[in-house]
LOTI-593393 format. One record per residue (C-alpha): residue in one letter; x, y, z. Coordinates in nm, 2 decimals. Example, Ala and Ser with C-alpha at 12.3 -4.5 7.8 and 13.67 -1.06 7.14 Angstrom:
REM residues 2
res, xx, yy, zz
a, 1.23, -0.45, 0.78
s, 1.37, -0.11, 0.71
This chain:
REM residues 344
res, xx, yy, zz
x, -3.55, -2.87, 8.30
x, -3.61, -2.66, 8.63
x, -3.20, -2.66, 8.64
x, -3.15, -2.53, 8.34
x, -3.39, -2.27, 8.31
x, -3.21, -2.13, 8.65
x, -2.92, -2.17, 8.53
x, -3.02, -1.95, 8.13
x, -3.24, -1.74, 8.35
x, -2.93, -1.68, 8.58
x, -2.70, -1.61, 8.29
x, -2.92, -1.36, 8.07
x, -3.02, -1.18, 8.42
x, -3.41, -1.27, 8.36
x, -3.63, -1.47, 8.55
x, -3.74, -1.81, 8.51
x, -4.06, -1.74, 8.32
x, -3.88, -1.49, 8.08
x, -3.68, -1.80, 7.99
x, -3.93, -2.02, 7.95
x, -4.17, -1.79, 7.73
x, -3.86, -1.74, 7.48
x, -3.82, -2.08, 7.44
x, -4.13, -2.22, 7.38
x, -4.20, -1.87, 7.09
x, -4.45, -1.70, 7.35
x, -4.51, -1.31, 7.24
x, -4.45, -1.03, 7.46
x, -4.08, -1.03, 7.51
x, -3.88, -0.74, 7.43
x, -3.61, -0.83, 7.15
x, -3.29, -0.71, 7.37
x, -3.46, -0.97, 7.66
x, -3.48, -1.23, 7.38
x, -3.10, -1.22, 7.24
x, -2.99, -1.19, 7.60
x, -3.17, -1.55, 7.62
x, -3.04, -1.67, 7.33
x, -2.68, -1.56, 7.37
x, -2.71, -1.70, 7.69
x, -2.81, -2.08, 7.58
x, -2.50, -2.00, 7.38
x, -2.25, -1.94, 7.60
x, -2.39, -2.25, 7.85
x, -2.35, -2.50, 7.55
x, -2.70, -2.57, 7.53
x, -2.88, -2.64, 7.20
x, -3.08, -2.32, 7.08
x, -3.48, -2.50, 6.98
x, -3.53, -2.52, 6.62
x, -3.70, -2.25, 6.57
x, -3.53, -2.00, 6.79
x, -3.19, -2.08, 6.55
x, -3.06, -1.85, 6.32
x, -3.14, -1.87, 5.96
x, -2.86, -1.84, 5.71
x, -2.89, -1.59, 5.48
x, -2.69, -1.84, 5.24
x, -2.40, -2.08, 5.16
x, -2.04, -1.89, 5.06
x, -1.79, -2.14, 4.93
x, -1.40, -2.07, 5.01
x, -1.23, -2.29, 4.82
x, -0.81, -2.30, 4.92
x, -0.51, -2.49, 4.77
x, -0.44, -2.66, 5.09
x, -0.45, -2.62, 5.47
x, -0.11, -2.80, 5.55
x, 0.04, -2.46, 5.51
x, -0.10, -2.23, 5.83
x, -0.16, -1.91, 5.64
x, -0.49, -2.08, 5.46
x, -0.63, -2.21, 5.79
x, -0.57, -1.85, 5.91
x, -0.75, -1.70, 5.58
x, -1.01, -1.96, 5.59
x, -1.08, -1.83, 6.02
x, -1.11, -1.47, 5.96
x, -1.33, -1.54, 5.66
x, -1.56, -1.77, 5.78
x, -1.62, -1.54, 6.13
x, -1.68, -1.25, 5.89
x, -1.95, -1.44, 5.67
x, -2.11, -1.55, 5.98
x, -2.14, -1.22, 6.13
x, -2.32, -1.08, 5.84
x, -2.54, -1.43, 5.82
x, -2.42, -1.62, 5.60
x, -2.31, -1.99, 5.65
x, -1.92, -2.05, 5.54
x, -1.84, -2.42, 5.31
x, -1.50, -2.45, 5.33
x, -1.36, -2.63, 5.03
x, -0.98, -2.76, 5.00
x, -0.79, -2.92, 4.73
x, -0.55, -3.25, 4.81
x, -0.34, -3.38, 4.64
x, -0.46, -3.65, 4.40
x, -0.84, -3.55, 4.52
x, -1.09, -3.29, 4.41
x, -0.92, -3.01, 4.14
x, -1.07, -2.60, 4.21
x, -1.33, -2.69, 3.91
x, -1.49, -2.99, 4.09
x, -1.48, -2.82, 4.41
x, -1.61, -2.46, 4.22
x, -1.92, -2.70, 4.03
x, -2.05, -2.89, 4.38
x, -2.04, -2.59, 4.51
x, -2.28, -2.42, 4.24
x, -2.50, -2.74, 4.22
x, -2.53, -2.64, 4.59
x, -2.68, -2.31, 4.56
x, -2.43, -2.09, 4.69
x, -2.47, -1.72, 4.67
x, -2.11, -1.68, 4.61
x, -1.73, -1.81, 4.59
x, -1.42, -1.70, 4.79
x, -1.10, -1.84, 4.56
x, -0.78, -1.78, 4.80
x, -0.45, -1.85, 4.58
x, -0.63, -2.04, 4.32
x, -0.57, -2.11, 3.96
x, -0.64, -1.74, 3.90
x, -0.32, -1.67, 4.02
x, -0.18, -1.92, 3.76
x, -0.06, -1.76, 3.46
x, -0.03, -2.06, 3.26
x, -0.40, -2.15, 3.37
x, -0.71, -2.09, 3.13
x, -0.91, -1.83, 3.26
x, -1.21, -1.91, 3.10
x, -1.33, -2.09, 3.40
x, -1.38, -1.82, 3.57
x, -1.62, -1.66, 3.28
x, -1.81, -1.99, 3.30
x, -1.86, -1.90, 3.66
x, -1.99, -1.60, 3.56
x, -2.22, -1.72, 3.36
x, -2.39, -1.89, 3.64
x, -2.49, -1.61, 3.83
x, -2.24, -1.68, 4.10
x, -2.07, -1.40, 4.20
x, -1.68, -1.41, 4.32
x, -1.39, -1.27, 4.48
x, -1.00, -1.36, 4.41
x, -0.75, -1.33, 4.70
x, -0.37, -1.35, 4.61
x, -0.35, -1.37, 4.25
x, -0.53, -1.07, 4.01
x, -0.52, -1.12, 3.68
x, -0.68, -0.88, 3.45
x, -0.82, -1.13, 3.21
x, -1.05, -1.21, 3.54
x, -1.35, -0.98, 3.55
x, -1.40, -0.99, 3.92
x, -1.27, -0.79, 4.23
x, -0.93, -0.91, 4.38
x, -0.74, -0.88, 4.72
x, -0.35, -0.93, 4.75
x, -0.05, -0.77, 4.96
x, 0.19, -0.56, 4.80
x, 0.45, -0.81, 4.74
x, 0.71, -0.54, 4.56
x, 0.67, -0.32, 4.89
x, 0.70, -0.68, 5.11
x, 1.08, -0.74, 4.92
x, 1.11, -0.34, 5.00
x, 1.11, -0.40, 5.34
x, 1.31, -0.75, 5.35
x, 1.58, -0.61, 5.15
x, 1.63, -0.31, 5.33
x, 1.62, -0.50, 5.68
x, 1.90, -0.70, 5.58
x, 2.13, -0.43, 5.40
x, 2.08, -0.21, 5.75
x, 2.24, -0.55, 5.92
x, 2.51, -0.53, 5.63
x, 2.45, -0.81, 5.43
x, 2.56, -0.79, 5.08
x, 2.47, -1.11, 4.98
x, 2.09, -1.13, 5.01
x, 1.93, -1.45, 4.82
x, 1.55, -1.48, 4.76
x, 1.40, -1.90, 4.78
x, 1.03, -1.84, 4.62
x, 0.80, -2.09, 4.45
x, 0.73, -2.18, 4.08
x, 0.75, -1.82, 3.85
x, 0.47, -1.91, 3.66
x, 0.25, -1.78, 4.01
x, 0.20, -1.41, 4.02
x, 0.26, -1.33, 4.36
x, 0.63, -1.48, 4.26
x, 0.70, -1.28, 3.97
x, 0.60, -0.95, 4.19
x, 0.80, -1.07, 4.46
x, 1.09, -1.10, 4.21
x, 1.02, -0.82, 4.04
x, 1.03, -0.61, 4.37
x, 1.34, -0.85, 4.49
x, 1.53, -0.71, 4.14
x, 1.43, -0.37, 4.22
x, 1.53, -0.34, 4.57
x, 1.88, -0.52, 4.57
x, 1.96, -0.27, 4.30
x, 1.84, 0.02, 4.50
x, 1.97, -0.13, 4.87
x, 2.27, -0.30, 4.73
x, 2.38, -0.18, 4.40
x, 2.32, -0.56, 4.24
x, 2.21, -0.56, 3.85
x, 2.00, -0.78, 3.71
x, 2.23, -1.07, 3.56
x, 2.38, -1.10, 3.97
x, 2.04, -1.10, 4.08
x, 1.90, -1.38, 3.88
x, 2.18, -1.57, 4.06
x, 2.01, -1.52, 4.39
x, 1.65, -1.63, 4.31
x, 1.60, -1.95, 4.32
x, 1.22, -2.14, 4.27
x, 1.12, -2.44, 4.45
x, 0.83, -2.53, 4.59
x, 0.61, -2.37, 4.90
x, 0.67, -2.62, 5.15
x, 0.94, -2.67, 5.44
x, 1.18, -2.93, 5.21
x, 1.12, -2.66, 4.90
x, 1.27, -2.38, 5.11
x, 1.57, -2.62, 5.23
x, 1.66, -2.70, 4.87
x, 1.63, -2.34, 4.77
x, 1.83, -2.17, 5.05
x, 2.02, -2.48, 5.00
x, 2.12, -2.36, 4.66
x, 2.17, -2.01, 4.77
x, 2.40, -2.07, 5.08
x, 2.65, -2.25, 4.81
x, 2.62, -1.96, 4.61
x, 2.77, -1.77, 4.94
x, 2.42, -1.57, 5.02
x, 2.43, -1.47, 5.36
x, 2.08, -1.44, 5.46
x, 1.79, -1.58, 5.30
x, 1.44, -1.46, 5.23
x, 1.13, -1.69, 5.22
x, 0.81, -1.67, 5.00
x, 0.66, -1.81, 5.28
x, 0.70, -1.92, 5.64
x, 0.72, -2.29, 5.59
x, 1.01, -2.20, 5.35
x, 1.19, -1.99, 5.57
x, 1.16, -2.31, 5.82
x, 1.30, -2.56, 5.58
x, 1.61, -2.24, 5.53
x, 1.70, -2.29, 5.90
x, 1.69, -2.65, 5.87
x, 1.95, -2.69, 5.58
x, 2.15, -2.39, 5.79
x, 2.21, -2.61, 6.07
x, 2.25, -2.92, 5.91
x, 2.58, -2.74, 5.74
x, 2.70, -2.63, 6.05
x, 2.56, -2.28, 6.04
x, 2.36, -2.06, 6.32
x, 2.06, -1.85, 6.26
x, 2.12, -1.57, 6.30
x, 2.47, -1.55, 6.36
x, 2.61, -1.71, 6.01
x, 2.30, -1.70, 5.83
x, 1.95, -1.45, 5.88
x, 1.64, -1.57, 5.75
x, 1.33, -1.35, 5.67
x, 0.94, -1.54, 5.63
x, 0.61, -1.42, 5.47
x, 0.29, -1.45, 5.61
x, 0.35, -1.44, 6.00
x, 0.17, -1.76, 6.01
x, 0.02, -1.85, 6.37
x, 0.22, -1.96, 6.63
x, 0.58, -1.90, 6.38
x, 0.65, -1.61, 6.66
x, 0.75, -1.90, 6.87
x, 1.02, -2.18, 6.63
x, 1.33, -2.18, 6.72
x, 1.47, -1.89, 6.71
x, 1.16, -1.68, 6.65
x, 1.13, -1.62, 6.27
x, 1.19, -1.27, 6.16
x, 0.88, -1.24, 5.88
x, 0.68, -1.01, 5.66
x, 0.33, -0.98, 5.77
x, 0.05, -1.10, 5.56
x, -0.22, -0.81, 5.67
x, -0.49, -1.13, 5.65
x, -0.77, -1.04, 5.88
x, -0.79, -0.68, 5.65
x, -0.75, -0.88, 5.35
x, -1.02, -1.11, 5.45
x, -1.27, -0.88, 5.54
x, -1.24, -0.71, 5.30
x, -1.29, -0.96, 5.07
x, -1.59, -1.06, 5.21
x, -1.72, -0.70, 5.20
x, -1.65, -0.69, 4.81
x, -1.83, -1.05, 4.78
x, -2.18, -0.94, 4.99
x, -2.14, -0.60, 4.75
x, -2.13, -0.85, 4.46
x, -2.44, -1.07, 4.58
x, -2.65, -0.74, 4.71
x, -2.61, -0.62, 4.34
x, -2.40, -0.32, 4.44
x, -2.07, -0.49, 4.25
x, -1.75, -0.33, 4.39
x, -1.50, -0.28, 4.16
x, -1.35, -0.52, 3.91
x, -0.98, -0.42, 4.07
x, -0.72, -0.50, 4.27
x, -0.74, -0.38, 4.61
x, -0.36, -0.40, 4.73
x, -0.25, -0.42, 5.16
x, 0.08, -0.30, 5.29
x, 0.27, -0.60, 5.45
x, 0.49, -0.52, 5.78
x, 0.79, -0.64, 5.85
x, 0.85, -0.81, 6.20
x, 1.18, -0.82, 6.30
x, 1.23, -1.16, 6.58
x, 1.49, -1.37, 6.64
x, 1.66, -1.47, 6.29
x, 1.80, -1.17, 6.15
x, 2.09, -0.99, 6.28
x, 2.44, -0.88, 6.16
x, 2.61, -0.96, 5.87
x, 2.92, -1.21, 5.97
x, 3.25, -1.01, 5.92
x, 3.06, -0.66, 5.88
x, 3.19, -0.51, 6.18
x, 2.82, -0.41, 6.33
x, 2.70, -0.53, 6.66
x, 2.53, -0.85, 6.69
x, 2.23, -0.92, 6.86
């Protein structure tokens, strides 16, 4: 015990007997001398005393699709730091396949008292999907906040990129390399982050490249968000003589390099491939992917801020707040083959 008081003591900068009267609740410490002791038992790995821990303000579910894709891990970090900062204790809930649906998850989490619900790409962003769920919910008293998917037949707040401004940016990336042949590899349309990523593909290939609609359809193709969905669908699109690619997501735009160079093909000298999300630790595959920017830590805080609004009874909104993606140009865009321009 003697140890570790030196050691706590030696930490915060207080003496031994400063230590000791935190610990065991004595009066007559100043508040600043008491966090410095706390933080202190914090940062040595010791246990804080029952009473000295700090109480949670309340449970906030976050209920995701998945985590095998990284950008839901990354959602699900910034999140959870941001409800802990503010008190509250994060329950992170995650669909598998063949296990618990969103409704199970969304009911044990309201037989467990939570003061509130986080949905990141949920059914909400399901068009075919009944929303009446989420007016059950309602009902309850729980309060909630929709990330990546706003529906307006969803009375609650809602966070998403700006996905026509994301194909914006793609588009006009490639057509400054001179590609002419741009191809988009999404997920299934019935998802409305897909149809305004297709929508904003359509609009910027006729701006940037002078494509119409009927051509364009031929260089969307839907598959699934994983790395073999993005291999059939750039597949598809290199046979259809697309010379660079853009992904829905970066696990896509993984599987697009893999059916590149099992044809014979080099990224980014035959073929350039664009992401979404900038998913942790993408900045380093092989080569390093060129991607749109998911702005998640913004996203996620400020989701958060719209939920506490929501539980403090100052609702924000019942809107969409929209973030601008960014485009960061790596390693697997460059030149058009045959356009004349200098390649990286």
């Amino acid at each position: 015990m003697t140890a570790r008081l030196a050691d706590i003591a030696a930490q915060a900068g207080v003496s031994e007997a400063t230590v000791s009267r935190v610990l065991n609740g004595k009066p007559g410490v100043a508040a600043t001398t008491r966090d410095a002791v706390l933080t202190a038992l914090d940062i040595l790995g010791y246990e804080r005393p029952a009473r000295l821990r700090r109480r949670s303000a309340g449970l906030v579910g976050l209920i995701t699709p998945e985590l095998d894709n990284p950008i839901f891990p990354a959602f699900a970090q910034v999140i959870g730091q941001a409800l802990t900062r503010q008190g509250y204790t994060p329950v992170l809930a995650t669909q598998t396949p063949g296990g618990s649906t969103e409704d199970e998850l969304t009911g044990m989490l309201v037989d467990r008292g939570v003061a509130g619900i986080i949905f990141v790409s949920g059914l909400h962003a399901d068009t075919t999907a009944d929303t009446g769920r989420y007016e059950r919910l309602r009902g309850h008293g729980v309060p909630f906040v929709l990330i990546n998917g706003y529906s307006e037949a969803v009375r609650a707040p809602s966070v998403s990129p700006d996905d026509a401004a994301a194909m914006q940016l793609a588009v006009t990336h490639l057509a400054s390399l001179g590609h002419r042949r741009v191809g988009l590899a999404l997920g299934p349309a019935r998802f409305v982050p897909v149809q305004r990523k297709t929508a904003g593909f359509r609009s910027a290939v006729r701006r940037e490249l002078g494509i119409g609609d009927d051509e364009a359809t031929s260089l969307i193709e839907h598959s699934l968000y994983t790395l073999e969905g993005g291999q059939a669908a750039a597949g598809a699109l290199l046979a259809r003589g697309c010379t660079a690619v853009v992904c829905a997501s970066d696990m896509m735009a993984l599987g697009a390099v893999r059916i590149a160079r099992q044809r014979g093909l080099t990224v980014p000298r035959d073929v350039s491939v664009i992401g979404f999300d900038d998913s942790p630790l993408i900045a380093f595959t092989d080569p390093p992917l060129t991607t749109i920017r998911q702005p998640v830590t913004a996203m996620g805080q400020a989701a958060v801020r719209a939920l506490l609004e929501e539980i403090g009874g100052t609702p924000a909104p019942h809107s969409e707040f929209v973030f601008m993606p960014e485009l960061v140009v790596r390693g697997s865009t460059a030149a058009a083959p045959g356009s004349g321009q200098t390649r990286g």
